[in-house]
ChimeraX commands (.cxc) that place a marker at each C-alpha (Angstrom):
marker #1 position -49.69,49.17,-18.19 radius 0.5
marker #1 position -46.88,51.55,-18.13 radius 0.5
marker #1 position -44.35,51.01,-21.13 radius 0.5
marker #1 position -41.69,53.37,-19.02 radius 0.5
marker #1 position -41.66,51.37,-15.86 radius 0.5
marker #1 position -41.73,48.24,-17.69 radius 0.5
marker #1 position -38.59,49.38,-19.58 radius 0.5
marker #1 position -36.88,50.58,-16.44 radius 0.5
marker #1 position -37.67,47.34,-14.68 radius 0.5
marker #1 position -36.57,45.32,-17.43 radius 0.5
marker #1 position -33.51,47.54,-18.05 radius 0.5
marker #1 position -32.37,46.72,-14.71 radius 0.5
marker #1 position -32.68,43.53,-14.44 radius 0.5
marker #1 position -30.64,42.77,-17.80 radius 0.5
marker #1 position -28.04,45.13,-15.88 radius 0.5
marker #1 position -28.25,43.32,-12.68 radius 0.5
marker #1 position -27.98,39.87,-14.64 radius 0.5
marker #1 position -24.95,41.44,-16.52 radius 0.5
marker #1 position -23.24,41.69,-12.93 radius 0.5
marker #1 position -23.93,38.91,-11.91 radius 0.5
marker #1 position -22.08,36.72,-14.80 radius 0.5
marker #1 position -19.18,39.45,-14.46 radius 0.5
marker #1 position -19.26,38.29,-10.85 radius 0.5
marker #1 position -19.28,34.93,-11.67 radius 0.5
marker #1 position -16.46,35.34,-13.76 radius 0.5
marker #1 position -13.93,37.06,-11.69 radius 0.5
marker #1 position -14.61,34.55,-9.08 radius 0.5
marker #1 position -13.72,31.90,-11.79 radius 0.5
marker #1 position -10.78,33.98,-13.01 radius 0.5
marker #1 position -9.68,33.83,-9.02 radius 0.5
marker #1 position -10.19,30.38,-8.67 radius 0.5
marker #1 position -8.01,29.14,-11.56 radius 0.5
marker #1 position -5.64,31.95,-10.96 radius 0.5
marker #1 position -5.17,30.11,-7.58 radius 0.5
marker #1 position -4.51,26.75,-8.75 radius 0.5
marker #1 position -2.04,28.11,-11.88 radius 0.5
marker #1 position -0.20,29.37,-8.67 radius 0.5
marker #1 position -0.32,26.32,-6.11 radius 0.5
marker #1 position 0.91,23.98,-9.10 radius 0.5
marker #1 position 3.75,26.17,-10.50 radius 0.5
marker #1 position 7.21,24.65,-11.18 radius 0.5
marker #1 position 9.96,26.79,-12.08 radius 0.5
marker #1 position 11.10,23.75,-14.85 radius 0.5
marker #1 position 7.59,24.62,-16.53 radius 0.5
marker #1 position 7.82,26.05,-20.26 radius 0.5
marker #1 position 7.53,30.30,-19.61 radius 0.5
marker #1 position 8.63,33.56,-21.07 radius 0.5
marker #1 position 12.61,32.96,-19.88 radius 0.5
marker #1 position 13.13,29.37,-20.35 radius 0.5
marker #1 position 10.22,28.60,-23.19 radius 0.5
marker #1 position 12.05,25.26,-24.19 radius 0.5
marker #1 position 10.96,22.58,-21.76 radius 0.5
marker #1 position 8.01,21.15,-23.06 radius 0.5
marker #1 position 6.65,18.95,-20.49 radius 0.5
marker #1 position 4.41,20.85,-18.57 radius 0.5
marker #1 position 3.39,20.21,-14.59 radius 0.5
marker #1 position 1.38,23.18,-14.39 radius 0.5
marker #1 position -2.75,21.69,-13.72 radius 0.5
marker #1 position -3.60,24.30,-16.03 radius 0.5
marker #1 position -1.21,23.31,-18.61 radius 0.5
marker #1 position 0.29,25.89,-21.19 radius 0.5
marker #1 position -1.43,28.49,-20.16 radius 0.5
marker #1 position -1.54,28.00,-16.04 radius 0.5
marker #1 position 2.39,27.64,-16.42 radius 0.5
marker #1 position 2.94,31.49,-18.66 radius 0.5
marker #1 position 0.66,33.03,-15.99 radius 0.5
marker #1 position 1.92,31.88,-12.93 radius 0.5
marker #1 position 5.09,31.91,-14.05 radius 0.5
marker #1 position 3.93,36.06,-14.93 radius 0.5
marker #1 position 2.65,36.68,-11.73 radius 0.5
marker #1 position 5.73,35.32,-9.23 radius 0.5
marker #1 position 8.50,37.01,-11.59 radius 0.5
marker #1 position 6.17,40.14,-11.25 radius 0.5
marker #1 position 5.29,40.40,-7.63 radius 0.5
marker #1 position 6.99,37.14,-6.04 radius 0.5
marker #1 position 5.16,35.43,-3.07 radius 0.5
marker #1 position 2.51,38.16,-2.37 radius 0.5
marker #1 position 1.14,37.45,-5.97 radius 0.5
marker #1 position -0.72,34.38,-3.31 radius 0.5
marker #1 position -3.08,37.04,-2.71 radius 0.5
marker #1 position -4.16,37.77,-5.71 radius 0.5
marker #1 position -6.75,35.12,-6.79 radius 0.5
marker #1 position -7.92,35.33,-2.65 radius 0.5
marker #1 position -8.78,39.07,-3.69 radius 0.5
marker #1 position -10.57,38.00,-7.02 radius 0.5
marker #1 position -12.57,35.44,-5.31 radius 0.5
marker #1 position -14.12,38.03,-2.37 radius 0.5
marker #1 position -14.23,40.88,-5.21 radius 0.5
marker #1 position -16.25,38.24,-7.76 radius 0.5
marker #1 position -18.43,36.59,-4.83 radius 0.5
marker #1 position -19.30,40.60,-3.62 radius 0.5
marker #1 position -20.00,41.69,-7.05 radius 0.5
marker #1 position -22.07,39.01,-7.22 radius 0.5
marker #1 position -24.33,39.72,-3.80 radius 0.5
marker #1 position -24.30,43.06,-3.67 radius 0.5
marker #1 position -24.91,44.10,-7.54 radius 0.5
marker #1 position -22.22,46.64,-7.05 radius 0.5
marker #1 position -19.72,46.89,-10.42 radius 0.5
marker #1 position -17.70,49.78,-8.90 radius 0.5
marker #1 position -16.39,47.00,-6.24 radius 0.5
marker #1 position -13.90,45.53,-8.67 radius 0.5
marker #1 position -12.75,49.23,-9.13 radius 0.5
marker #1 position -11.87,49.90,-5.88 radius 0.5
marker #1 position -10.82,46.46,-4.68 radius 0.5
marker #1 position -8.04,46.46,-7.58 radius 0.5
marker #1 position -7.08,49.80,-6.51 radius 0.5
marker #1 position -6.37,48.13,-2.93 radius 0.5
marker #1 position -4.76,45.08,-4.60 radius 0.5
marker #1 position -2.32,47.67,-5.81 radius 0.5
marker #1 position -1.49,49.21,-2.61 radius 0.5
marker #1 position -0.52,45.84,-1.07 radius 0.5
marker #1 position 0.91,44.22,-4.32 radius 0.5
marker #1 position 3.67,47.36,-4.09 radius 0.5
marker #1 position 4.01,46.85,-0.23 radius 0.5
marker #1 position 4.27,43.50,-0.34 radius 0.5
marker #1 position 7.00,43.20,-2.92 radius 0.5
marker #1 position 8.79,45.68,-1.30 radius 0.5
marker #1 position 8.97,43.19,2.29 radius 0.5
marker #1 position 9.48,40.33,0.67 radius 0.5
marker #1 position 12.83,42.08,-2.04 radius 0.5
marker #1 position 14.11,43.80,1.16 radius 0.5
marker #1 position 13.62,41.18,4.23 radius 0.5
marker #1 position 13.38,37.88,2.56 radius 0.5
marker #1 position 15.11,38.02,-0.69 radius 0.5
marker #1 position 17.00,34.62,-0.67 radius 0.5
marker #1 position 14.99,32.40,-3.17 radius 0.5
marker #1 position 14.64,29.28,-3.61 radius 0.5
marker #1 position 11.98,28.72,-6.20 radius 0.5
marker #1 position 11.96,32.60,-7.45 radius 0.5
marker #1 position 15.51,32.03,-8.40 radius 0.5
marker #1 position 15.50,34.86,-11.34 radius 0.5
marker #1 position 13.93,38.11,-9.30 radius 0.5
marker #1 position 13.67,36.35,-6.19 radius 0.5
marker #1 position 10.61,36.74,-3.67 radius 0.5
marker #1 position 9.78,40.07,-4.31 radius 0.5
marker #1 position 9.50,40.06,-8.09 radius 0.5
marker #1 position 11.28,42.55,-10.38 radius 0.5
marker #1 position 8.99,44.86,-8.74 radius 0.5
marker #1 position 9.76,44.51,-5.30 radius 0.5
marker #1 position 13.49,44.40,-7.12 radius 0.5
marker #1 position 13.41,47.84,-8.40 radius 0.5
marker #1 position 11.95,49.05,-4.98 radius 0.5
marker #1 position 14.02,48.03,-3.10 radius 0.5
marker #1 position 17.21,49.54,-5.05 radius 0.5
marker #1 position 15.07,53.43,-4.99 radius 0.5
marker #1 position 15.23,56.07,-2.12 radius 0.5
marker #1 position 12.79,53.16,-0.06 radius 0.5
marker #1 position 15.99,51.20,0.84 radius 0.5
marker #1 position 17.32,53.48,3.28 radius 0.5
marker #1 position 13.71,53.78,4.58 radius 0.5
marker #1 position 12.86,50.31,4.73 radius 0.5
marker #1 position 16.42,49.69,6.73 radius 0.5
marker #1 position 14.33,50.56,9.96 radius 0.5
marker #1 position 13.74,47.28,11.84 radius 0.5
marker #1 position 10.17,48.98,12.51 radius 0.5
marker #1 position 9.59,49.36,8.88 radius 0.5
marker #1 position 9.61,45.10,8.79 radius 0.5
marker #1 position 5.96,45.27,11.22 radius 0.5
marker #1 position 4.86,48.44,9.81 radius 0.5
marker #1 position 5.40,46.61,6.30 radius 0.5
marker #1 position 3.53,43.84,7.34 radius 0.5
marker #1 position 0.56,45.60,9.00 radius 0.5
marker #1 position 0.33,47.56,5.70 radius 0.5
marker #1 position 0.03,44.70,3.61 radius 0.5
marker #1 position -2.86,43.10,5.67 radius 0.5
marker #1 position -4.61,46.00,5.80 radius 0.5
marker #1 position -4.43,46.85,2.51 radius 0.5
marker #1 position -5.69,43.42,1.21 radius 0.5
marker #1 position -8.54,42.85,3.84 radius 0.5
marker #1 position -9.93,46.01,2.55 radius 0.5
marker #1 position -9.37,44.55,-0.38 radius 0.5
marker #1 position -11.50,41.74,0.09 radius 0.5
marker #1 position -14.32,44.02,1.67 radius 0.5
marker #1 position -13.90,42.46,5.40 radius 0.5
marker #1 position -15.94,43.28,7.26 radius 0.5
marker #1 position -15.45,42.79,11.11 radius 0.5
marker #1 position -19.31,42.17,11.81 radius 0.5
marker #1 position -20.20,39.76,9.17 radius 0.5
marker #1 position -16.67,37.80,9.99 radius 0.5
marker #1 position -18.34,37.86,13.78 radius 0.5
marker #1 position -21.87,36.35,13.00 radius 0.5
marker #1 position -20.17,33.81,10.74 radius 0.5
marker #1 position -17.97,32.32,13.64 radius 0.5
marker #1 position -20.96,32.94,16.10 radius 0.5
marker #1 position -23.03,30.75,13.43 radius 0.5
marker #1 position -20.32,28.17,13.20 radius 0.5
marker #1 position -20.01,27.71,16.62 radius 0.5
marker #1 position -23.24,27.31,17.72 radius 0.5
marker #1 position -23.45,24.67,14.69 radius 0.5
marker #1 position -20.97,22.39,17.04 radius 0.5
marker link #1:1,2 radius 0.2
marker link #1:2,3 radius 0.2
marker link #1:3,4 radius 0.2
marker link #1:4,5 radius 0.2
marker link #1:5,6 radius 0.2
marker link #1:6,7 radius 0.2
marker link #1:7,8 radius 0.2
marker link #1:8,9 radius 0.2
marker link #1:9,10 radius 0.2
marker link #1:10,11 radius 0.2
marker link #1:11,12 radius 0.2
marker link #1:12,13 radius 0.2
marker link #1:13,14 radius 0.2
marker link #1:14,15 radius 0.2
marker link #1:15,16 radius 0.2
marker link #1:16,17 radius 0.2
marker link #1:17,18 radius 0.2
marker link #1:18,19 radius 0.2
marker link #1:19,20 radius 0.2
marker link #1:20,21 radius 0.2
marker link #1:21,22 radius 0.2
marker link #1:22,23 radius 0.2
marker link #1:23,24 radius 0.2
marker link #1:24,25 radius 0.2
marker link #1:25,26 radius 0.2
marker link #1:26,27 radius 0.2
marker link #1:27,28 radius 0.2
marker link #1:28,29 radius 0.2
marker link #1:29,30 radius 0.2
marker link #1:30,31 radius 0.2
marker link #1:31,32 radius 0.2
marker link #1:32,33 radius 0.2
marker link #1:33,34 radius 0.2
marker link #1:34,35 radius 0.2
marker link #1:35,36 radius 0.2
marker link #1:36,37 radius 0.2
marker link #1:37,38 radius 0.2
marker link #1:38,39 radius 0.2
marker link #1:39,40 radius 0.2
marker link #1:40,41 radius 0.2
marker link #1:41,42 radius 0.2
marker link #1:42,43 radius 0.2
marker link #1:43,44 radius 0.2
marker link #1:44,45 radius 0.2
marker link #1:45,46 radius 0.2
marker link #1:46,47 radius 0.2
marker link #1:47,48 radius 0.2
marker link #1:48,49 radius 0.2
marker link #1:49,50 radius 0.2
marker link #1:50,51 radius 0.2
marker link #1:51,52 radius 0.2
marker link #1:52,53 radius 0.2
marker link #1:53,54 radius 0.2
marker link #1:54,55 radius 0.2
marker link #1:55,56 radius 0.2
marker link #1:56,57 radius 0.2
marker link #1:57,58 radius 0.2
marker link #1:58,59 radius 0.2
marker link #1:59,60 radius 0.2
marker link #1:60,61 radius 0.2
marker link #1:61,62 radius 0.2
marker link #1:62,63 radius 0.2
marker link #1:63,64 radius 0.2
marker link #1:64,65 radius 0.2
marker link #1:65,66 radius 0.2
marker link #1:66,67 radius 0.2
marker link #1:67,68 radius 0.2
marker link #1:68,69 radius 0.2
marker link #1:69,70 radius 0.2
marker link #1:70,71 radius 0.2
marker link #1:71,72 radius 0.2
marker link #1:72,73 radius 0.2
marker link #1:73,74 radius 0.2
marker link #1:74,75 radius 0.2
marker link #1:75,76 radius 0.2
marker link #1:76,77 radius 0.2
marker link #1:77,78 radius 0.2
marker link #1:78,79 radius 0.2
marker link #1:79,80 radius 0.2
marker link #1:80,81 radius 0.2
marker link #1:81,82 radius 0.2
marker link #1:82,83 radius 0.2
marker link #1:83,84 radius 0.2
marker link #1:84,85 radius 0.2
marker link #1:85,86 radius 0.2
marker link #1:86,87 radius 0.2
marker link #1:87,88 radius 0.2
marker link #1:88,89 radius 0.2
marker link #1:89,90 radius 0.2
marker link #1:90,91 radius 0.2
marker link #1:91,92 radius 0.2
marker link #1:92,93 radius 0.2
marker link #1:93,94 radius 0.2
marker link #1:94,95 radius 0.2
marker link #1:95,96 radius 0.2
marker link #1:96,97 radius 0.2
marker link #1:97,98 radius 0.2
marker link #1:98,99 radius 0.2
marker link #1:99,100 radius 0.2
marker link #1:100,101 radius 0.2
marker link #1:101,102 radius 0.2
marker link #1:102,103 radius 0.2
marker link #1:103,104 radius 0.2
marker link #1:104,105 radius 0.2
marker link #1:105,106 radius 0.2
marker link #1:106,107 radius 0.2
marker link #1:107,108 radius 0.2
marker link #1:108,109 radius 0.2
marker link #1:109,110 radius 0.2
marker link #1:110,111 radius 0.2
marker link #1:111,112 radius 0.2
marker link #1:112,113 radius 0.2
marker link #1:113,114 radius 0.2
marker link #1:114,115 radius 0.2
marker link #1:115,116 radius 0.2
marker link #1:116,117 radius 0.2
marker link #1:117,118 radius 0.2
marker link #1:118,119 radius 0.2
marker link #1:119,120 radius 0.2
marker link #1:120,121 radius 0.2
marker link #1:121,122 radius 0.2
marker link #1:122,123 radius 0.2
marker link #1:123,124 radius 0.2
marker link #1:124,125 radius 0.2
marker link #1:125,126 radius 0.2
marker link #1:126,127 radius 0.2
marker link #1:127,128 radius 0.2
marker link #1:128,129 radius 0.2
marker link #1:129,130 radius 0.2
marker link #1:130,131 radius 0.2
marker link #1:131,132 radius 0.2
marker link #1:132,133 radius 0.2
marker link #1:133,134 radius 0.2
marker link #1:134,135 radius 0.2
marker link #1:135,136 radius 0.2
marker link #1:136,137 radius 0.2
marker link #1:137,138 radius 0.2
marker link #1:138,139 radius 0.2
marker link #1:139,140 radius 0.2
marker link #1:140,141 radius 0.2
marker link #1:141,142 radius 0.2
marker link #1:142,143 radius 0.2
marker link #1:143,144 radius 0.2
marker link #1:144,145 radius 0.2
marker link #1:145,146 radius 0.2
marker link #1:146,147 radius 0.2
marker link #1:147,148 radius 0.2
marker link #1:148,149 radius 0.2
marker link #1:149,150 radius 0.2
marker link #1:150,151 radius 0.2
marker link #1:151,152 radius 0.2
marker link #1:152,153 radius 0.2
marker link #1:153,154 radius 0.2
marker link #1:154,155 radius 0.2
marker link #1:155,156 radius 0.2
marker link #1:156,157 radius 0.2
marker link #1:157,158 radius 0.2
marker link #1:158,159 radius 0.2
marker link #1:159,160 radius 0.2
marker link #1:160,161 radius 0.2
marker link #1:161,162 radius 0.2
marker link #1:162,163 radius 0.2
marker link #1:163,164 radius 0.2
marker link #1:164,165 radius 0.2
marker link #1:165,166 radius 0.2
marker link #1:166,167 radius 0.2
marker link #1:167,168 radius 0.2
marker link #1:168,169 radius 0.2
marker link #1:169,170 radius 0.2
marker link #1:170,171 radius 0.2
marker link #1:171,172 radius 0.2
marker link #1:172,173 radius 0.2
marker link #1:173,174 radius 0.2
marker link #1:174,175 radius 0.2
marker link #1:175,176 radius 0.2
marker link #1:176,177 radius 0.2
marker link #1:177,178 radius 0.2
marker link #1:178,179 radius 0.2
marker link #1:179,180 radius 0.2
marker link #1:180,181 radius 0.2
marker link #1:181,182 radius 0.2
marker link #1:182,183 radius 0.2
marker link #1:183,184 radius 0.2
marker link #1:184,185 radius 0.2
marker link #1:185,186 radius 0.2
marker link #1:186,187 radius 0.2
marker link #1:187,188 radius 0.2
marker link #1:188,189 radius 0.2
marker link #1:189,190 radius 0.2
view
């Protein structure tokens, strides 16, 4: 019996237990993340109006400060966000690979700033968002920089948008292959 392969064996699969829960727990994160979102209400208790006290939020207390965080931050494209936790958690999980939650939030970034920026400069009129509108104060304070005058472009509205899907399918880790088998699985299922 060798006590330094046992130890490396039994090092590793602590470690690759350890990812595993981590996984697990982004993917939860994501999940609840998503319905704080879908069940915000602008008359919910938050940081600007804290005195309501009846809260609509399925989450409660808590779903209603973080949503309410998230869409004054980055406006509509904070939708994405739990999407991209639930991929990044669910790949962390299979693939025993930490560094993806790196590099997916680094992505997440990328289209969190281009995706404020579309949504401040093309679609600003709010109806739920009505303190920083649909871009967040981010997408705000973009839009009033040297990126106005870029953004003017009419071009600028596609290039915008191909930006921001690129940005969060490589985000997600899509890959064009795997998305292929699945439908070619599906299909043959019906």
């Amino acid at each position: 019996m060798d006590i330094k392969k046992l130890t490396h064996n039994l090092l590793n699969f602590f470690i690759n237990r350890l990812i595993e829960i981590s996984g697990i727990l982004i993917t939860i994160t994501g999940i609840l993340i998503f319905f704080a979102l879908i069940t915000y209400s602008p008359d919910d208790p938050n940081f600007i109006f804290p005195d309501n006290m009846e809260i609509k939020n399925l989450l409660g207390f808590q779903g209603s400060y973080a949503s309410d965080l998230l869409f004054q931050t980055f406006g509509l494209i904070a939708y994405l966000i739990p999407i991209t936790f639930l991929f990044t958690g669910i790949n962390i999980f299979l693939r025993k690979d930490f560094f993806l939650l790196v590099e997916n939030f680094f992505y997440s970034i990328l289209y969190l700033i281009f995706g404020t920026l579309f949504f401040s400069h093309f679609y600003n009129d709010a109806y739920i968002f009505y303190i920083n509108g649909n871009g967040g104060f981010i997408g705000n304070y973009l839009d009033q920089t040297f990126l106005k005058n870029l953004v003017n472009n009419n071009i600028f509205y596609y290039v915008l948008i191909i930006l921001i899907i690129f940005f969060f399918l490589i985000s997600i880790n899509f890959n064009l292959k795997t998305f292929y088998k699945i439908l070619k699985k599906t299909f043959k299922l019906f």
